[in-house]
C-alpha positions in Angstrom: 18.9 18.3 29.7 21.0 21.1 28.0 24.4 20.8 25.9 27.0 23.2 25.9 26.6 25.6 23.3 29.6 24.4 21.3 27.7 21.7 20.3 24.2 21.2 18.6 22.0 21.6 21.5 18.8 19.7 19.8 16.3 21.4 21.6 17.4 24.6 20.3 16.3 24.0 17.2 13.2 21.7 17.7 9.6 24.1 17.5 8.4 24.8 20.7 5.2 23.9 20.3 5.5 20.1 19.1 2.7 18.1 20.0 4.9 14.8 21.1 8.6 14.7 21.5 11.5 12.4 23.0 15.0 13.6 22.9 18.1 11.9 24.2 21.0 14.8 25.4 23.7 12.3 23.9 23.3 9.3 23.0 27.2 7.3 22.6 27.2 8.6 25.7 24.1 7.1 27.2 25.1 4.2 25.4 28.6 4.1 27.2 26.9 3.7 30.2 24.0 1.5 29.5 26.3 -1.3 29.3 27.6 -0.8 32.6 24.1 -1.3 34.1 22.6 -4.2 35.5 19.9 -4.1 33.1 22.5 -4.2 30.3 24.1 -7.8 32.4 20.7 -9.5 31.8 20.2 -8.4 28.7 23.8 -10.2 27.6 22.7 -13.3 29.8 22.8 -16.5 27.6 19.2 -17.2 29.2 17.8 -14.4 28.9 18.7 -14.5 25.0 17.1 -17.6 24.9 13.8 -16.4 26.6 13.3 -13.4 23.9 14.4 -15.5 21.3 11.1 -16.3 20.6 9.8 -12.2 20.4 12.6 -11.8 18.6 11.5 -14.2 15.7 8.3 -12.8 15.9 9.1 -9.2 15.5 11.9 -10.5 12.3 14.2 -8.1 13.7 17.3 -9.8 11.5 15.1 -9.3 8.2 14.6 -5.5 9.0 18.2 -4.6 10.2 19.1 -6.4 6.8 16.1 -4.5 4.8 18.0 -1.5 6.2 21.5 -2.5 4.9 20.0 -2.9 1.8 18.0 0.2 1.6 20.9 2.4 3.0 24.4 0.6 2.8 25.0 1.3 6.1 25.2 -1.7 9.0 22.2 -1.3 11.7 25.3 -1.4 14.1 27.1 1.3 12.4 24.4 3.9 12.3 24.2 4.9 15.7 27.6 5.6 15.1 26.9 8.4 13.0 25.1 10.3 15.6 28.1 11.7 17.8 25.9 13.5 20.3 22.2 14.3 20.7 19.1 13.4 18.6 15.4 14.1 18.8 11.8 12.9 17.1 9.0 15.1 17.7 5.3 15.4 15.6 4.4 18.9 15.3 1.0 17.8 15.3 -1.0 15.2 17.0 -3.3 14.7 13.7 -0.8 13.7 12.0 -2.7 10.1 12.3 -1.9 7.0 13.3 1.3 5.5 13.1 0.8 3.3 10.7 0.7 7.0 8.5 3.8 8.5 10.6 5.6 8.0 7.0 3.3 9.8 5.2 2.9 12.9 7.8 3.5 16.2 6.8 4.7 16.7 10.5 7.1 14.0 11.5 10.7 15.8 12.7 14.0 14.1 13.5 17.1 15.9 14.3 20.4 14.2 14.4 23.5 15.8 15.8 26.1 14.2 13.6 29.3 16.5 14.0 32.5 15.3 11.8 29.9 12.8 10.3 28.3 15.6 8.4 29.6 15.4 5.1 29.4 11.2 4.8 25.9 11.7 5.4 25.4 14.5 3.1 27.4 12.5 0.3 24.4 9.3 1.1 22.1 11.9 0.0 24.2 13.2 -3.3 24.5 9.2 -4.3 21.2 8.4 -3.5 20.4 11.6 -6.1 21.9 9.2 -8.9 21.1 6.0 -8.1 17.1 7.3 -8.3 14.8 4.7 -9.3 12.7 6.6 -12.1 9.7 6.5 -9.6 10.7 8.9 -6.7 13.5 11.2 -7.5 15.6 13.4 -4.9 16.4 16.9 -6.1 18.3 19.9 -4.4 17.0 23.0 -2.9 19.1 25.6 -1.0 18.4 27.8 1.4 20.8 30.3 3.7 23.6 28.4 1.7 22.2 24.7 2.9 21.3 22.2 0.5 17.8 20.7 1.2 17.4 17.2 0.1 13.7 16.5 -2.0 11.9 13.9 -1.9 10.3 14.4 -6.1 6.6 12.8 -6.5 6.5 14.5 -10.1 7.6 11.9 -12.1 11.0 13.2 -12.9 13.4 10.9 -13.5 16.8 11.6 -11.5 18.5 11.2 -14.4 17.4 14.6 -15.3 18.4 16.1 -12.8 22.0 16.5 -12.2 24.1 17.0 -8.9 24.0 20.7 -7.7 20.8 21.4 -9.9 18.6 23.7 -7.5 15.0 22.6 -8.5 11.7 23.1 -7.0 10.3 20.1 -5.2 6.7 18.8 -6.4 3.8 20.0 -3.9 3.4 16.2 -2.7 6.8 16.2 -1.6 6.7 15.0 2.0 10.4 14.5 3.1 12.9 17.3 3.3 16.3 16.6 4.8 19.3 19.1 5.0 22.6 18.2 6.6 24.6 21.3 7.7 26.5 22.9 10.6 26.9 19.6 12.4 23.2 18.2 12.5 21.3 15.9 10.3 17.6 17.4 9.8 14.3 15.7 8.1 11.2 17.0 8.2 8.1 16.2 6.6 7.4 19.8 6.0 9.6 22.8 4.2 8.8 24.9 6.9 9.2 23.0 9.4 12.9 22.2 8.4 13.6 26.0 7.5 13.1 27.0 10.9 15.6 24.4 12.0 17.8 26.3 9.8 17.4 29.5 11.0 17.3 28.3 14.7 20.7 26.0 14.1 22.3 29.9 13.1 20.6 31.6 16.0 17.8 32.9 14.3 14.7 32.4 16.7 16.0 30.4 18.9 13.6 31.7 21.6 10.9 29.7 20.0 12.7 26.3 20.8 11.6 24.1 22.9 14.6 24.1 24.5 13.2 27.8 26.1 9.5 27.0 26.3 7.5 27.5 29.2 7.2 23.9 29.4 10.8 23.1 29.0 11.2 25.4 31.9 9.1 23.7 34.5 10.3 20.2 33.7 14.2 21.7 33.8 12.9 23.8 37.2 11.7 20.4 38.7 13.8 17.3 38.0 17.1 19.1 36.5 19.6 17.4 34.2 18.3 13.9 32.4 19.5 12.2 29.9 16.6 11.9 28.0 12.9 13.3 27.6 10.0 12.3 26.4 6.9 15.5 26.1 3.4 14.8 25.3 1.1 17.6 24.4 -2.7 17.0 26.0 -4.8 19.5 24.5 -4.7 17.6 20.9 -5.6 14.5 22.0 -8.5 16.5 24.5 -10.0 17.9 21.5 -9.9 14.9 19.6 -11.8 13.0 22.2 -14.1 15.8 22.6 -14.8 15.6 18.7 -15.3 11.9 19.2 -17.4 12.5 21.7 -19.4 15.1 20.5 -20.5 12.9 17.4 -22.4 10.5 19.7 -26.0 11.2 20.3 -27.0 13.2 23.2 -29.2 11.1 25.6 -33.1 12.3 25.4 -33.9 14.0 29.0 -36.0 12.0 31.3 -39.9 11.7 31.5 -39.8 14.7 34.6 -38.4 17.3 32.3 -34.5 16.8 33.8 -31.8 18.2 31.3 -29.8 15.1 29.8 -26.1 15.2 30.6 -24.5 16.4 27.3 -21.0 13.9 26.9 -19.2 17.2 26.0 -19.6 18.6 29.2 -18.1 15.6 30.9 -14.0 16.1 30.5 -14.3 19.4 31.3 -16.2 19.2 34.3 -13.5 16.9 35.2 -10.5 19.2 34.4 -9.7 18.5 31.2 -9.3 21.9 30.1 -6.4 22.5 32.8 -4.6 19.8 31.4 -1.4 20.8 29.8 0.9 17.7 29.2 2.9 14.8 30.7 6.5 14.3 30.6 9.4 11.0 31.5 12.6 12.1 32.3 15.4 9.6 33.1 19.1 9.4 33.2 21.5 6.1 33.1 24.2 5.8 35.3 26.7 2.7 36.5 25.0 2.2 39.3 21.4 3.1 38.7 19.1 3.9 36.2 16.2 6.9 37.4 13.4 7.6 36.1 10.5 10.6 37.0 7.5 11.9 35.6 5.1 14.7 35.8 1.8 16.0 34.6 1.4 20.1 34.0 -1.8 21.7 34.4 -2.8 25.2 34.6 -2.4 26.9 38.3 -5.9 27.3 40.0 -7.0 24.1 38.2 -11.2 23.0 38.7 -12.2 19.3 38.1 -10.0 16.6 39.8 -6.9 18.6 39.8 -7.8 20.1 43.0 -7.1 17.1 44.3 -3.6 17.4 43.6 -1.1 18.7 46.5 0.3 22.1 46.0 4.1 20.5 46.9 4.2 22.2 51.0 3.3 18.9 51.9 5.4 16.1 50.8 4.7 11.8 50.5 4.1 10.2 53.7 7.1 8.2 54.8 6.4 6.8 58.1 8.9 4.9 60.0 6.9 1.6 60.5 7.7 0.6 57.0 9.8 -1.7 57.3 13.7 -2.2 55.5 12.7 -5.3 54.0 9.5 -4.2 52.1 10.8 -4.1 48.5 8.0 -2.8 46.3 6.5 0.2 47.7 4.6 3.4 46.9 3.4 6.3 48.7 1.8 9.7 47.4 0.5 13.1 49.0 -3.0 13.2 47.9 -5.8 15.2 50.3 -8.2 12.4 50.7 -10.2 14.6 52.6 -11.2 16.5 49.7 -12.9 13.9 47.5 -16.4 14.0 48.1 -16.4 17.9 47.8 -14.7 17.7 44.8 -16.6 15.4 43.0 -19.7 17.0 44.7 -18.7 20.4 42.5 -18.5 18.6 39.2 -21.7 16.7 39.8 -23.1 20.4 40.1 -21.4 21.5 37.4 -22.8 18.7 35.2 -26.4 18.1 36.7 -27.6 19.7 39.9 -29.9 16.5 40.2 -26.7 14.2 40.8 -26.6 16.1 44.3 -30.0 16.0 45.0 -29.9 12.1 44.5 -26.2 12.0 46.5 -27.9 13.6 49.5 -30.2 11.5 49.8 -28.4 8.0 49.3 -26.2 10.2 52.5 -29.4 10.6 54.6 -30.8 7.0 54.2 -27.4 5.7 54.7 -27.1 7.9 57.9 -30.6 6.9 59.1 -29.9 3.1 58.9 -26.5 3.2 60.4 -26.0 6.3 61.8 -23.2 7.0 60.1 -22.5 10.1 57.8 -20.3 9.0 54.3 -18.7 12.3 53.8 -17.9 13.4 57.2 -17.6 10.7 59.5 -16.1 8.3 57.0 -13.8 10.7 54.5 -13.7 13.6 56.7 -11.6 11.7 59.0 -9.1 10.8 56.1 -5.8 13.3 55.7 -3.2 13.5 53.2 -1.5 9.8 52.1 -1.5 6.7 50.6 0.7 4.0 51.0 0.8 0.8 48.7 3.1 -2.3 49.0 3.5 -5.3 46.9 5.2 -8.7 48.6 7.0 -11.2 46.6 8.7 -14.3 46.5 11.7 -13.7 49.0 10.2 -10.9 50.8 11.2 -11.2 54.7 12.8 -14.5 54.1 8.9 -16.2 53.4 7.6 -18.2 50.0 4.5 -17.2 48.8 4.8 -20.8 46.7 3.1 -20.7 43.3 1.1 -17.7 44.2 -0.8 -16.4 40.9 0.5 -13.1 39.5 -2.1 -10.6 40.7 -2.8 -12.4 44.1 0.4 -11.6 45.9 -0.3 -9.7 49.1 -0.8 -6.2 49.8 -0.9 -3.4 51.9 -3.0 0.1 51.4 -2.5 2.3 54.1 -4.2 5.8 54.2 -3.5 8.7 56.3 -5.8 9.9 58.9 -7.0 13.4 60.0 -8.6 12.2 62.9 -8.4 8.5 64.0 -10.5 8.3 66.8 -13.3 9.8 64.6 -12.9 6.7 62.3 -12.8 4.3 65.2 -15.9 5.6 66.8 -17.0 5.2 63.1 -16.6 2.0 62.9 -17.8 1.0 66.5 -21.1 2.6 65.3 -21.8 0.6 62.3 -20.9 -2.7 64.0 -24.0 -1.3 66.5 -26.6 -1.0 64.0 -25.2 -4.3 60.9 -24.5 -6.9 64.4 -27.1 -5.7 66.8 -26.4 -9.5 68.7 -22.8 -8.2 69.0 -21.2 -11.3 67.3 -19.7 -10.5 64.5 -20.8 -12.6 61.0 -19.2 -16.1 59.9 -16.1 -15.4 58.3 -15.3 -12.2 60.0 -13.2 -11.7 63.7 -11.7 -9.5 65.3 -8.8 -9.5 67.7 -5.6 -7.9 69.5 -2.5 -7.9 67.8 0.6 -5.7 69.9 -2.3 -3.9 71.5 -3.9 -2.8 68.0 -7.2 -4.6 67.0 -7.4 -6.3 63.6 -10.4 -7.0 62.1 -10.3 -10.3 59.5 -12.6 -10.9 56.6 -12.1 -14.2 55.3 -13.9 -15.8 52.1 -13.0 -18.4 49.3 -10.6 -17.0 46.4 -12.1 -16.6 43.3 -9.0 -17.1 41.5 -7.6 -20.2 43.7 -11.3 -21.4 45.7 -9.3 -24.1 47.8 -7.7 -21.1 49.1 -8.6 -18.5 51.8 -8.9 -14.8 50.4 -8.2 -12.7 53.6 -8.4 -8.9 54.2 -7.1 -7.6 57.1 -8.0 -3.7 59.0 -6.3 -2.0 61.6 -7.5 1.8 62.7 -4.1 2.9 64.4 -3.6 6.4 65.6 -2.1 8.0 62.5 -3.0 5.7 59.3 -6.0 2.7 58.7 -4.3 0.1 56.9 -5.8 -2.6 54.8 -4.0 -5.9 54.0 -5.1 -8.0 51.3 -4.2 -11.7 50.2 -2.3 -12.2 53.5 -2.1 -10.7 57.4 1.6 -10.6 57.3 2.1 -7.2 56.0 -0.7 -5.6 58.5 1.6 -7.0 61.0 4.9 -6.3 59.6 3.6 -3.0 60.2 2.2 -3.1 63.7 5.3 -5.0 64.7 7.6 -2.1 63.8 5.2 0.6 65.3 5.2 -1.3 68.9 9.3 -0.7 68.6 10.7 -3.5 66.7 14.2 -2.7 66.0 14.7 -4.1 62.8 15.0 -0.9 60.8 13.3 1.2 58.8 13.0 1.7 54.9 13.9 4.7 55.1 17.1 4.1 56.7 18.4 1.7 53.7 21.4 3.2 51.7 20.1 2.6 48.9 16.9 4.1 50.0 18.9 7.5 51.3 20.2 7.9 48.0 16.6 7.8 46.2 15.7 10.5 48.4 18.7 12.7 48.1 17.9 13.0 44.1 14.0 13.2 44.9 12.7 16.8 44.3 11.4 18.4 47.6 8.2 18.8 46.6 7.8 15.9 44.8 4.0 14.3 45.5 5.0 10.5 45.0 7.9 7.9 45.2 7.4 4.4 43.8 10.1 2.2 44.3 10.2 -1.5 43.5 13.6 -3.9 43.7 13.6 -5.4 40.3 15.3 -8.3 41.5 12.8 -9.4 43.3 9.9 -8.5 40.8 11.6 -10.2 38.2 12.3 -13.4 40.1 8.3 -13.3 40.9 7.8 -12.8 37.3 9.9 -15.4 35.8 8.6 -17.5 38.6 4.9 -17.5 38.0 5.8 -18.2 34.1 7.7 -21.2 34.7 4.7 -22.6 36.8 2.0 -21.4 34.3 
């Protein structure tokens, strides 16, 4: 994001502190290039027009775009025209209330760069001044030389008021619009829209977003976008802890225990570390990218120190194979769970670790087996997930249900053969006869074991569910719904040479824009997905 500073930069005059915002750098030019996308081609399909026909009737689109003609004499078409570069909403505060009250907010924003369109726009306003209806007037303030558009709840009649009259707005007043220096501003506060004023003629522009310290680490981490969208947490974490805290505290238990208080729950779990989410994206010819990212505070308690500090990136191993087409992978310490969650169990109520311990010890007595160090202390930093469709590897999954198509997890190991002999324990002590329950095998595959787990599909019962699990020496890989994927997988670690993922063009070029020390990639061919999609709605 940033313009050049010959134009209105919109984030230079937007508050830095806005609790939600989504800004587009230039919007014509977005435009320009949306219609070179593939997403654009579908959209213009004769078919697929048919298909949303439907929504389309629903939503009575063609009755608003005409309500809007009628309302502004401008063509829905023709409006975007107005806007010649960048434009941004933001709400300067998360109580403004729900949407359905956005109108009536006191701290809606929109900002409009509008460049040679300036003075058309500013001459809507003027007529609009003396075409009032008697009910809600519009009267003229100035400020710095700008006129500021009123929105007049008094009862005045417009015709009273004449054009260039400078008037004090009534205190309901809750839309202010000026249209000056090459941007469009309205506000639902005075304020609000006076600092876009003085920040539009370099007067505070420091407390923009455009220089915040949140700006800068989004800017520091994916670069340039096309568009943003910024969501504030700590508004929406105290309203849930209000909503919270107005439910009755459970009564503590007949041996004298203290009850867990609700309050204490999000923060226990990080919630006062977290700062905000963002979306970036950009649109270009040949692609359309997308990334996102949650802030928190740096030495973060609760769940965030789970999160990877960025010197270790996603897993991308080399056994994935080129033809996999929905994938995702992520750098997340496994290893770290249980300690985690045992410090905010402590932090909450020392009596969850006392009952955690032993549920440990009677689970290690019967099975000889300890859950937090022989089980997730032999888990590293990784997880892979993969989704297989219709067409993937030249197979049919025919008429398979959305929701059942098959899957792969695969997790990172710290130490496999600590998992394996695991695993060879607790087959030990649950089959003592050594046979292993109806329903369940094992056997070799390519010199790996896979275990199988087979029982009726709840979804489908004339149909097998099947989970497949393989310990190999780096990752312990699950498949679900089908055994293909598990062996896709083993097939390309014994040395199958039909290529990697990560070898793909297409997939070089996703890295090359992928931040270095980015945590996770998800990357699904939409061609594929959609066919799926479509697919299972034709059959339903």
């Amino acid at each position: 994001m940033g313009l050049p500073l010959s134009r209105a930069d919109v984030l230079e005059v937007v508050p830095a502190e806005v609790d939600l915002l989504f800004a587009m750098e230039d919007l014509p030019a977005t435009q320009e290039d949306f219609h070179l996308t593939p997403l654009a081609r579908l959209m213009e399909d004769p078919q697929w027009s048919d298909f949303v026909a439907p929504m389309w009737e629903q939503i009575e689109f063609d009755d608003l775009k005409k309500r809007f003609t009628e309302n502004t004499g401008i063509e829905w078409e023709e409006a975007s025209r107005l806007i010649t570069g960048g434009w941004a909403f933001f709400l300067d505060s998360l109580d403004a209330g729900p949407m359905s009250e956005w109108e009536q907010s006191p701290d809606i924003g929109i900002v409009l760069e509008v460049g040679k369109n300036e003075d058309l726009i500013a001459q809507f306003f003027h007529d609009e001044m003396e075409s009032g209806d008697g009910d809600v007037a519009m009267v003229i303030e100035e400020y710095d030389g700008v006129e500021i558009f009123t929105e007049d709840k008094s009862g005045r009649d417009s015709a009273d008021t004449t054009e260039g009259d400078v008037v004090e707005a009534s205190d309901d007043a809750t839309m202010f619009v000026a249209v000056f220096d090459g941007v469009c501003a309205l506000t639902g506060r005075k304020d609000t829209l006076l600092s876009i004023i003085d920040r539009r003629r370099g007067r505070g522009v420091v407390e923009s977003f455009r220089y915040s310290p949140q700006y800068d680490r989004i800017f520091e981490r994916e670069g340039f976008a096309d568009w943003l969208l910024w969501l504030h947490a700590p508004p929406i974490y105290s309203a849930l802890q209000t909503a919270i805290g107005e439910q009755p505290v459970p009564p503590a238990s007949a041996e004298g225990q203290m009850p867990l208080r609700p309050t204490e729950l999000l923060p226990a779990f990080g919630g006062d570390d977290f700062h905000g989410l963002y979306v970036v994206g950009s649109i270009e010819e040949d692609y359309t990218r997308s990334a996102s990212g949650i802030l928190y505070e740096p030495d973060a308690g609760g769940l965030w120190q789970l999160m990877p500090d960025g010197s270790e990136r996603f897993p991308s191993p080399e056994w994935m194979p080129q033809e996999w087409n929905v994938v995702g992978t992520a750098a997340v310490d496994l290893s770290l769970l249980v300690p985690v969650l045992e410090g905010i169990a402590e932090d909450l109520n020392p009596a969850f670790i006392e009952m955690w311990n032993g549920m440990n010890l009677q689970f290690s007595q019967n099975f000889g087996v300890d859950l937090k160090e022989d089980i997730f202390g032999a888990l590293g930093t990784g997880i892979i997930m993969a989704q297989f469709h219709e067409g993937d590897a030249g197979i049919s999954f025919e008429h398979t249900p959305m929701g059942q198509q098959p899957q792969l997890l695969a997790f990172k190991l710290r130490d496999a053969d600590r998992l394996r002999l695991t695993w060879t324990t607790l087959q030990a002590r649950m089959f003592p006869q050594g046979a292993l329950p109806p329903g369940m095998e094992a056997r070799d595959y390519l010199g790996q074991e896979i275990v199988l787990m087979k029982s009726p599909s709840p979804i489908s019962p004339s149909k097998e569910q099947v989970i497949a699990l393989c310990i190999t020496d780096e990752y312990f890989i699950i498949s679900l719904y089908s055994t293909y994927p598990l062996e896709r997988a083993l097939q390309m670690l014994a040395g199958d040479e039909g290529g990697s993922l990560w070898d793909r063009p297409d997939v070089e070029d996703d890295m090359a824009w992928t931040p270095r020390e980015a945590v996770g990639l998800n990357r699904q061919d939409l061609a594929v997905v959609f066919a799926q999609v479509f697919g299972s709605l034709k059959n339903a």
